[in-house]
PyMOL Python script that loads the backbone (N, CA, C, O; Angstrom):
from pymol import cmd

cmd.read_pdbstr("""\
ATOM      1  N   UNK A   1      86.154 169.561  68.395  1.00  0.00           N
ATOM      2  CA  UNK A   1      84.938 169.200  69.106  1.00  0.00           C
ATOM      3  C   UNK A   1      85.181 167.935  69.909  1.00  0.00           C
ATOM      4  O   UNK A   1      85.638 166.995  69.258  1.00  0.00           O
ATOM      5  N   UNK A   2      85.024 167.793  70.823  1.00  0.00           N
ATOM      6  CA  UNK A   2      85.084 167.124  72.049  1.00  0.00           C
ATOM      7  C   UNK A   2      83.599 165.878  71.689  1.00  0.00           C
ATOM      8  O   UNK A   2      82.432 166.156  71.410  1.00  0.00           O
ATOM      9  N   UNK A   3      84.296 164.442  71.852  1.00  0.00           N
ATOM     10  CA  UNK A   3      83.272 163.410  71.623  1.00  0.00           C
ATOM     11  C   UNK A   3      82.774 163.409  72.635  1.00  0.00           C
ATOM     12  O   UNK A   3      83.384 163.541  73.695  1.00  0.00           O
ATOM     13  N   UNK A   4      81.269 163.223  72.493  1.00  0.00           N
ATOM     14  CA  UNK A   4      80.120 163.093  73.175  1.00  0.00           C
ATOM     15  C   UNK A   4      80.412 161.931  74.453  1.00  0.00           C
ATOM     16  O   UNK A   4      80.032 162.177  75.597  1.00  0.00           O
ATOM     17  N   UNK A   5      81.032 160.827  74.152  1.00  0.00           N
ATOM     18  CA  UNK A   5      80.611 159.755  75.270  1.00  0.00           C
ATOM     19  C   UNK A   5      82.632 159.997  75.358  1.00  0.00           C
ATOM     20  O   UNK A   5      82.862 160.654  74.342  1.00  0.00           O
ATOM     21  N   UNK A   6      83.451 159.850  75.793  1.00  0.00           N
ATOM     22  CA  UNK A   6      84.523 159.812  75.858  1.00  0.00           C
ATOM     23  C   UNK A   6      85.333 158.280  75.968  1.00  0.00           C
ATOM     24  O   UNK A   6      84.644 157.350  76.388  1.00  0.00           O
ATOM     25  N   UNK A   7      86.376 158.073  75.704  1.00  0.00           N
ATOM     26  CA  UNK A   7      87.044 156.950  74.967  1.00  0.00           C
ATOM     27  C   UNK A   7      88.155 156.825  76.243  1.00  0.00           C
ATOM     28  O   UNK A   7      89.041 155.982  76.099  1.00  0.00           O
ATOM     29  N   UNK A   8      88.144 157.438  77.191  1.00  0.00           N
ATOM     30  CA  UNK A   8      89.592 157.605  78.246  1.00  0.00           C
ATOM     31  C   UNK A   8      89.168 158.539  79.605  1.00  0.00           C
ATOM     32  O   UNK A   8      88.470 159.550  79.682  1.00  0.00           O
ATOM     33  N   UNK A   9      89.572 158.108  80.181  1.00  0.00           N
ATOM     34  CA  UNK A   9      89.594 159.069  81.640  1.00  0.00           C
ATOM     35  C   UNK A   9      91.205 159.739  81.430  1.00  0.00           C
ATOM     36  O   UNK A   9      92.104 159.580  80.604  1.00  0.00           O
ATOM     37  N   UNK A  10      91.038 160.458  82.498  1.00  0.00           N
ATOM     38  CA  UNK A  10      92.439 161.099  83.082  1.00  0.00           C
ATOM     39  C   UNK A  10      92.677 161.329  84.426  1.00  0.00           C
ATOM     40  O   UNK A  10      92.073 162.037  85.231  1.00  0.00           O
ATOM     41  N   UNK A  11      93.585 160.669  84.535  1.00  0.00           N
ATOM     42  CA  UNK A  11      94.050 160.582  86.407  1.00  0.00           C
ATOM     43  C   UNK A  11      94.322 162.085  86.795  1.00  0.00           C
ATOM     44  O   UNK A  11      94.911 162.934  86.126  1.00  0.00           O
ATOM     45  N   UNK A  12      93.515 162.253  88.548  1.00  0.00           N
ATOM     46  CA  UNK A  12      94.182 163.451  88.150  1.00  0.00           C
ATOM     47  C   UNK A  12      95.703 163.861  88.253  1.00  0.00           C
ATOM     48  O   UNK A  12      96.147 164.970  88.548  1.00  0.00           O
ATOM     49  N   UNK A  13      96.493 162.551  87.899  1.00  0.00           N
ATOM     50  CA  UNK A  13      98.122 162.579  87.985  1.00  0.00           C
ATOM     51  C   UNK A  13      98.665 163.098  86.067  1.00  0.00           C
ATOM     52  O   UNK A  13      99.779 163.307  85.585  1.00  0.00           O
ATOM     53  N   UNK A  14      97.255 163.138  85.451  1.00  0.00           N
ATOM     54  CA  UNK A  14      97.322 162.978  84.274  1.00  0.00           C
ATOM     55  C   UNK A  14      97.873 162.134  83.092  1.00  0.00           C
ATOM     56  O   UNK A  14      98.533 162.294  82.065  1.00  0.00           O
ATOM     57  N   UNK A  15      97.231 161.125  83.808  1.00  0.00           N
ATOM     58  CA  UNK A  15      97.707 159.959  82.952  1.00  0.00           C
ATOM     59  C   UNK A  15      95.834 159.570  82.212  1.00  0.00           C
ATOM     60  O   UNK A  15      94.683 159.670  82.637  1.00  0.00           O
ATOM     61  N   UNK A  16      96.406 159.184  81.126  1.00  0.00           N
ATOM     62  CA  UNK A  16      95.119 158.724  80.301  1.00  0.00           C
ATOM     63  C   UNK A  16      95.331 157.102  80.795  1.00  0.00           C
ATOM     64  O   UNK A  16      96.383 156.468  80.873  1.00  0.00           O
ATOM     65  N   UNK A  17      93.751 156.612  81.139  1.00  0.00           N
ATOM     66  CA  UNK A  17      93.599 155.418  81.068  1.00  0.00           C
ATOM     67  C   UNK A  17      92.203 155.197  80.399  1.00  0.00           C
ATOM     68  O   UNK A  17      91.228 155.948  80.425  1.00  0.00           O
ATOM     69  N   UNK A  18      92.402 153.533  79.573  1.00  0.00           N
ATOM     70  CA  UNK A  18      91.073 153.050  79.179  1.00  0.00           C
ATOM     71  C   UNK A  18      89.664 152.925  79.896  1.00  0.00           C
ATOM     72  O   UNK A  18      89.653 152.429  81.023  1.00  0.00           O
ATOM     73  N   UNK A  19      88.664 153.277  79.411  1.00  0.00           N
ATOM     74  CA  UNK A  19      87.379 152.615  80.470  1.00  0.00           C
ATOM     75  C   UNK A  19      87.766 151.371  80.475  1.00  0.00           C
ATOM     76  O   UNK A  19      87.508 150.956  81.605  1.00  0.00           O
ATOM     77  N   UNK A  20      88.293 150.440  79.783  1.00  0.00           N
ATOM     78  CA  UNK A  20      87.850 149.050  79.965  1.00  0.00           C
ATOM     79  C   UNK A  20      89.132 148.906  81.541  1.00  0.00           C
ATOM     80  O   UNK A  20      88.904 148.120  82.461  1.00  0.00           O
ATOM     81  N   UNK A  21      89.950 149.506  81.522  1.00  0.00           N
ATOM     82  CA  UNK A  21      90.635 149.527  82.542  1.00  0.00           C
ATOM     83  C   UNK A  21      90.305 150.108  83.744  1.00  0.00           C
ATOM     84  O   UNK A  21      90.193 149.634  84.874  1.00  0.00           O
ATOM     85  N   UNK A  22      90.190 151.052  83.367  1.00  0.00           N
ATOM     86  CA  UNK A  22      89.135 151.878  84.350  1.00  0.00           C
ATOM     87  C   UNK A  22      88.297 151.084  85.253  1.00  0.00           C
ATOM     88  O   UNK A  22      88.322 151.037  86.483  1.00  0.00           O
ATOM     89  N   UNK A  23      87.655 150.555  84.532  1.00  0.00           N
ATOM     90  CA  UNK A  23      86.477 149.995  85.187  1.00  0.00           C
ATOM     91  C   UNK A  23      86.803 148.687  85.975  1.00  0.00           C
ATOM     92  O   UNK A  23      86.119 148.160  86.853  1.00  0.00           O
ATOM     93  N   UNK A  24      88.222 148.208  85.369  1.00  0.00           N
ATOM     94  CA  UNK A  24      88.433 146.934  86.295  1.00  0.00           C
ATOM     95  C   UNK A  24      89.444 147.611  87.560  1.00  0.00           C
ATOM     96  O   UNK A  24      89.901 146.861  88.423  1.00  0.00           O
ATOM     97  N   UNK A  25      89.613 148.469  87.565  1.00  0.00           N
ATOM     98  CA  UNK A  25      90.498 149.199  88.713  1.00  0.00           C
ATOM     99  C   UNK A  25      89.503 149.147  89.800  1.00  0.00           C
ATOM    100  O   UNK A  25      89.717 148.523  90.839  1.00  0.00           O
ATOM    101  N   UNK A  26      88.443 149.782  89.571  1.00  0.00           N
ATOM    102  CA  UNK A  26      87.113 150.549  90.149  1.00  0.00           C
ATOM    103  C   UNK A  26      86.502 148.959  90.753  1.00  0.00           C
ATOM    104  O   UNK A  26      86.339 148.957  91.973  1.00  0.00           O
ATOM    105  N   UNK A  27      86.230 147.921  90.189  1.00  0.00           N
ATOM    106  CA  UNK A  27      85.766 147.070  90.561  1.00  0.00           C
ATOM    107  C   UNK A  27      86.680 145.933  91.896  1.00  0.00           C
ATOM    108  O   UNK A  27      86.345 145.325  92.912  1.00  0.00           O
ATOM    109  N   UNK A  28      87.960 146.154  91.101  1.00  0.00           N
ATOM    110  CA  UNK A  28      88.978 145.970  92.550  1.00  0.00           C
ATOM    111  C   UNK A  28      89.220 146.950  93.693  1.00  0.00           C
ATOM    112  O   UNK A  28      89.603 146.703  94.837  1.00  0.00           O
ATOM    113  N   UNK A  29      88.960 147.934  93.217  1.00  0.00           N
ATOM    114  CA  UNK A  29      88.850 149.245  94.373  1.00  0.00           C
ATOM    115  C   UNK A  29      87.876 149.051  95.531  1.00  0.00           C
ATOM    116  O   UNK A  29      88.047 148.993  96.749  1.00  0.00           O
ATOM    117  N   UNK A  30      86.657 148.957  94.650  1.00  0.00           N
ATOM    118  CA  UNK A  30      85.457 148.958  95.549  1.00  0.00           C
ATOM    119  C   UNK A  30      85.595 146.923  96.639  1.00  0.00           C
ATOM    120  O   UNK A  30      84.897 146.468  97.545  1.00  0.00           O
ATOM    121  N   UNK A  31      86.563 146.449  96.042  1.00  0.00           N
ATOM    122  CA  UNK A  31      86.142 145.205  97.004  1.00  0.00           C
ATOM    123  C   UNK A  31      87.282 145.210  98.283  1.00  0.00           C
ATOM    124  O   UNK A  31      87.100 144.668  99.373  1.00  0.00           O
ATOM    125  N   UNK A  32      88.626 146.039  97.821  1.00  0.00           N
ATOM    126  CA  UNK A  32      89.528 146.482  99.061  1.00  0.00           C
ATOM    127  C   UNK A  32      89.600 148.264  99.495  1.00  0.00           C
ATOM    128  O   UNK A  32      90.686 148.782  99.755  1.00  0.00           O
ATOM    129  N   UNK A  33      88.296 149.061  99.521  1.00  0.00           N
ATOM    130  CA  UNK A  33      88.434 150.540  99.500  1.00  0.00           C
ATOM    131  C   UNK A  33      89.501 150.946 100.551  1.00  0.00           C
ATOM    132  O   UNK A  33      89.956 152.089 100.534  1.00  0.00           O
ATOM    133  N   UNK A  34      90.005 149.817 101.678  1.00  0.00           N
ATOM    134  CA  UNK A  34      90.435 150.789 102.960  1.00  0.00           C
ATOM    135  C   UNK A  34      92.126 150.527 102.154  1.00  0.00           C
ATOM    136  O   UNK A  34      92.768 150.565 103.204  1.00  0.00           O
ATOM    137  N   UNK A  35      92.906 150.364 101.365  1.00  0.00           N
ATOM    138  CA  UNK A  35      93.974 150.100 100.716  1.00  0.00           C
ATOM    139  C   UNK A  35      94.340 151.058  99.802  1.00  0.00           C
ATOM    140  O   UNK A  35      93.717 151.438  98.811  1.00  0.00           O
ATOM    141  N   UNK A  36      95.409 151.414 100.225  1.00  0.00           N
ATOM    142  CA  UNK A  36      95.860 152.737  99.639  1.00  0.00           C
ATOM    143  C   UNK A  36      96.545 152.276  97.773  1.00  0.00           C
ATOM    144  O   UNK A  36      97.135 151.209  97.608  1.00  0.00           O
ATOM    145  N   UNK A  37      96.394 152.938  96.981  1.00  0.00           N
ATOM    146  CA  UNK A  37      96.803 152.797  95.567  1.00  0.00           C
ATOM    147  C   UNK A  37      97.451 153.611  95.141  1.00  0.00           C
ATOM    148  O   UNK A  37      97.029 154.759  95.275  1.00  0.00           O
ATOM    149  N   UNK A  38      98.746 153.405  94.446  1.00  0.00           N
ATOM    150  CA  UNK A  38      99.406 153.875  93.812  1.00  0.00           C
ATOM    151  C   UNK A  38      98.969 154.588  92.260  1.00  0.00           C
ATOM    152  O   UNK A  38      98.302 153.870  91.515  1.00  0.00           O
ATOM    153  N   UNK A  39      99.317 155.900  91.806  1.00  0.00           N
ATOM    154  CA  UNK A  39      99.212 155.951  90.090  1.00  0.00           C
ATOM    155  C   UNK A  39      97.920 156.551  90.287  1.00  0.00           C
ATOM    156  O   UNK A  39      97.265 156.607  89.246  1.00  0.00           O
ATOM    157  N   UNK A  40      97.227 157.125  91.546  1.00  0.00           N
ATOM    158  CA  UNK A  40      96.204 157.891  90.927  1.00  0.00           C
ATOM    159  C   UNK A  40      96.406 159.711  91.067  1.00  0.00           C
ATOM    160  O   UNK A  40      96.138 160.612  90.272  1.00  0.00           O
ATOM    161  N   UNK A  41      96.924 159.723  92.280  1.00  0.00           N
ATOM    162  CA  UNK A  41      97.941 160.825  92.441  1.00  0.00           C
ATOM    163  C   UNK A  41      99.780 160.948  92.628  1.00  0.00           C
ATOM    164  O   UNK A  41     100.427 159.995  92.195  1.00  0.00           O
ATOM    165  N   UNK A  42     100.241 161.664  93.018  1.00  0.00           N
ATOM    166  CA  UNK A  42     101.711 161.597  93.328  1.00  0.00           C
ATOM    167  C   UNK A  42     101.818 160.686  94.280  1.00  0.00           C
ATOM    168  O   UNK A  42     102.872 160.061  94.161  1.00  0.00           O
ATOM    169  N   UNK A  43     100.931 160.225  95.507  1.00  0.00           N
ATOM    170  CA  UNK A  43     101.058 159.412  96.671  1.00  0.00           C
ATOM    171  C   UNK A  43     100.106 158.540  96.572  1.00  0.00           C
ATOM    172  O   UNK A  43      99.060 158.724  95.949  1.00  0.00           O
ATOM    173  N   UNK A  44     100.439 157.448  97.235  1.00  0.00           N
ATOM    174  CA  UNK A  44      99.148 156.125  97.605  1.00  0.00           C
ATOM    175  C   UNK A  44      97.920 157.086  97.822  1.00  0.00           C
ATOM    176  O   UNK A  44      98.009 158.119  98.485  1.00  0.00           O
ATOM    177  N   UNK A  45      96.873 156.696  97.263  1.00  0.00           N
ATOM    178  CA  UNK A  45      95.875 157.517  97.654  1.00  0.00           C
ATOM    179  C   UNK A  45      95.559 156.360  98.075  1.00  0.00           C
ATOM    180  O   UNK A  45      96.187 155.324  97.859  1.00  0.00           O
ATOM    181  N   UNK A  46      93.951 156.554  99.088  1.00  0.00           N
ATOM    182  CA  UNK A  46      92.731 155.241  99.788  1.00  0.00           C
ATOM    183  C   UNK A  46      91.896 155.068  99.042  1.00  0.00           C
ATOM    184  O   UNK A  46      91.357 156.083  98.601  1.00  0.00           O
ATOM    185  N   UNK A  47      91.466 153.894  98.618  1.00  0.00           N
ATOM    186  CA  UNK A  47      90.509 153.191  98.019  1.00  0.00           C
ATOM    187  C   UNK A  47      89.092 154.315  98.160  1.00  0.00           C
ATOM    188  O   UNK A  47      88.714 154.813  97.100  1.00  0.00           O
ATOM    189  N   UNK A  48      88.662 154.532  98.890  1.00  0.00           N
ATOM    190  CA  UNK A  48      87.429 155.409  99.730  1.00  0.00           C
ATOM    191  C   UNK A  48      87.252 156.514  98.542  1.00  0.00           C
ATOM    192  O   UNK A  48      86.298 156.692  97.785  1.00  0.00           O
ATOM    193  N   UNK A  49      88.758 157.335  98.662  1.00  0.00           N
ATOM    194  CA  UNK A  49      88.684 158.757  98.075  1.00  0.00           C
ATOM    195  C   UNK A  49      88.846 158.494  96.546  1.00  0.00           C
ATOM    196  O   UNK A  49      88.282 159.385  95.911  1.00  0.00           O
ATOM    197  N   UNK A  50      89.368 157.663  95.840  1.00  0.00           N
ATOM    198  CA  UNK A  50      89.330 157.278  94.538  1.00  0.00           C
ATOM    199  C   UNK A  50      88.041 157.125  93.937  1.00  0.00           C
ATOM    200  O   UNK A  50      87.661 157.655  92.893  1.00  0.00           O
ATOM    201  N   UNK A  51      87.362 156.308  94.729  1.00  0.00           N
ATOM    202  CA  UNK A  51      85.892 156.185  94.089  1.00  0.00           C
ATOM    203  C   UNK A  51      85.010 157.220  94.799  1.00  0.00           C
ATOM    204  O   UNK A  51      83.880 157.401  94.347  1.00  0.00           O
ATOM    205  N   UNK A  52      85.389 157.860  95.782  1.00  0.00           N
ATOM    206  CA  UNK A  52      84.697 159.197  95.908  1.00  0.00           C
ATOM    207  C   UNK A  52      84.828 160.171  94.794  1.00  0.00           C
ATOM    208  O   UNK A  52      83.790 160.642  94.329  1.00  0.00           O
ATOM    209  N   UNK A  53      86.148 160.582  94.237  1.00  0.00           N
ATOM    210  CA  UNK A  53      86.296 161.538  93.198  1.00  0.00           C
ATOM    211  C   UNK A  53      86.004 161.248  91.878  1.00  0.00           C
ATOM    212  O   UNK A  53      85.997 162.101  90.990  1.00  0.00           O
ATOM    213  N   UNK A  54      85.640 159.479  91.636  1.00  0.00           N
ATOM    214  CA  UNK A  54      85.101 158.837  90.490  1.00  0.00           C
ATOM    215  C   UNK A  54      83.854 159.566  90.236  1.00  0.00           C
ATOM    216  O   UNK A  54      83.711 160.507  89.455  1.00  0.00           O
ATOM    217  N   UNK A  55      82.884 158.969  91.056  1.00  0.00           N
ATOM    218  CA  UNK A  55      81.546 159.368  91.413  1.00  0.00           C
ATOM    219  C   UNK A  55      81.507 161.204  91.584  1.00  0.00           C
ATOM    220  O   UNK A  55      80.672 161.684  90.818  1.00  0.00           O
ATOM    221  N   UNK A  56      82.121 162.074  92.287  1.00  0.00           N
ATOM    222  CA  UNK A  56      81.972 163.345  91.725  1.00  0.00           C
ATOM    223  C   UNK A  56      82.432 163.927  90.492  1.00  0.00           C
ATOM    224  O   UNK A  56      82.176 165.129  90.421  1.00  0.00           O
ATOM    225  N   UNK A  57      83.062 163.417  89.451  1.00  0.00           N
ATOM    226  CA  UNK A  57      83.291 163.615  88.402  1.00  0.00           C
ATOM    227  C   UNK A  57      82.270 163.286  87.394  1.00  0.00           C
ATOM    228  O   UNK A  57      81.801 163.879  86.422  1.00  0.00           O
ATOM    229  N   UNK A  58      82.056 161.983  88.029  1.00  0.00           N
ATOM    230  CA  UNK A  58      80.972 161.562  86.785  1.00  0.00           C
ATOM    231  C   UNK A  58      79.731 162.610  87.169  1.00  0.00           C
ATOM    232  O   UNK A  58      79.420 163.309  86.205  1.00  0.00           O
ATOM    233  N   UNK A  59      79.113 162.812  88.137  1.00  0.00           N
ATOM    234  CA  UNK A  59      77.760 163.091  88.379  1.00  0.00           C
ATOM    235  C   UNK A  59      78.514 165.044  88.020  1.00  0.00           C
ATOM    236  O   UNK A  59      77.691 165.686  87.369  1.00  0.00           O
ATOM    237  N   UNK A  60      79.776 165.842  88.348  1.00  0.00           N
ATOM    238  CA  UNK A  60      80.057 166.887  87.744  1.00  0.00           C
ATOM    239  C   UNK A  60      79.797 166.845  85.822  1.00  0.00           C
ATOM    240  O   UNK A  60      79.300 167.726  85.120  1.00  0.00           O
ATOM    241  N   UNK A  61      80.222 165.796  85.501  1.00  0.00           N
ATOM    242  CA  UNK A  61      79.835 165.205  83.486  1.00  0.00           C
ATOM    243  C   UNK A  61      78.356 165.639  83.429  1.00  0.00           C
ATOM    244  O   UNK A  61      77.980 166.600  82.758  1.00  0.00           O
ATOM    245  N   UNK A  62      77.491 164.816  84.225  1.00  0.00           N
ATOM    246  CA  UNK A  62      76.165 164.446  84.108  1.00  0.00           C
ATOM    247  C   UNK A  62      75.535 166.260  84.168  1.00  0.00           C
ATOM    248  O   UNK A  62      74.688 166.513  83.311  1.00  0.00           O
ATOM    249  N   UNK A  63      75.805 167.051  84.813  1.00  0.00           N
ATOM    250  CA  UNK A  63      75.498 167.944  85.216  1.00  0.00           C
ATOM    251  C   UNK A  63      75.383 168.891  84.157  1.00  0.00           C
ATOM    252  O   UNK A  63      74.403 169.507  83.736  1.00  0.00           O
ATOM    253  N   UNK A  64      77.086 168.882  83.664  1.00  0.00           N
ATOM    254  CA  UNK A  64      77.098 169.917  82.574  1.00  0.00           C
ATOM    255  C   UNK A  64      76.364 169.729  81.446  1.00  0.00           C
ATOM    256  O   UNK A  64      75.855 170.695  80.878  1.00  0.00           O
ATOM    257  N   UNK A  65      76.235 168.570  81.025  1.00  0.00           N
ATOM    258  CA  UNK A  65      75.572 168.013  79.909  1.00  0.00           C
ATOM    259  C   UNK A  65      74.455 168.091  79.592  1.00  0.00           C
ATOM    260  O   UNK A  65      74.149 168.123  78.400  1.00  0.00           O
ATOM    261  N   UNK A  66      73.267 168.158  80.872  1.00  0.00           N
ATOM    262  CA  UNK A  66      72.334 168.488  81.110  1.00  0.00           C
ATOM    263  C   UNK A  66      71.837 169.978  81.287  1.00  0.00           C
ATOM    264  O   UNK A  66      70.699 170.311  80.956  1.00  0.00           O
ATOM    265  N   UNK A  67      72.752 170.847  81.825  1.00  0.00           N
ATOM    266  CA  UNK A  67      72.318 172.079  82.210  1.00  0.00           C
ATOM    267  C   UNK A  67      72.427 172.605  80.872  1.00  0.00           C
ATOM    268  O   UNK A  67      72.130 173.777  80.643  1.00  0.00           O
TER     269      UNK A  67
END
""", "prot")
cmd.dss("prot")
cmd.show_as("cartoon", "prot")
cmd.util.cbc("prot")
cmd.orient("prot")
């Protein structure tokens, strides 16, 4: 059985990372978005599309959970 609030993300490079990390990535993300980052896919991805696919994942979570 799969925990309710989850303890880790997964890149979709499939790497497990912490929320507490997570969240400080996301907070440096969002203050340079036009800067490409390493470690979230095979290539630099852009700041932009990282926290674009953040935000459709989470609100895809929110969805299932609810329906």
């Amino acid at each position: 059985m799969r925990a309710l609030h989850p303890r880790r993300f997964k890149t979709p490079e499939g790497r497990t990372v912490s929320i507490r990390t997570m969240a400080k990535a996301l907070r440096a993300i969002r203050q340079n978005p036009d800067a490409e980052y390493p470690g979230w896919n095979w290539f630099p991805t852009p700041g932009r599309m990282i926290v674009s696919e953040f935000r459709r994942g989470l609100h895809d979570r929110i969805n299932r959970r609810y329906c």
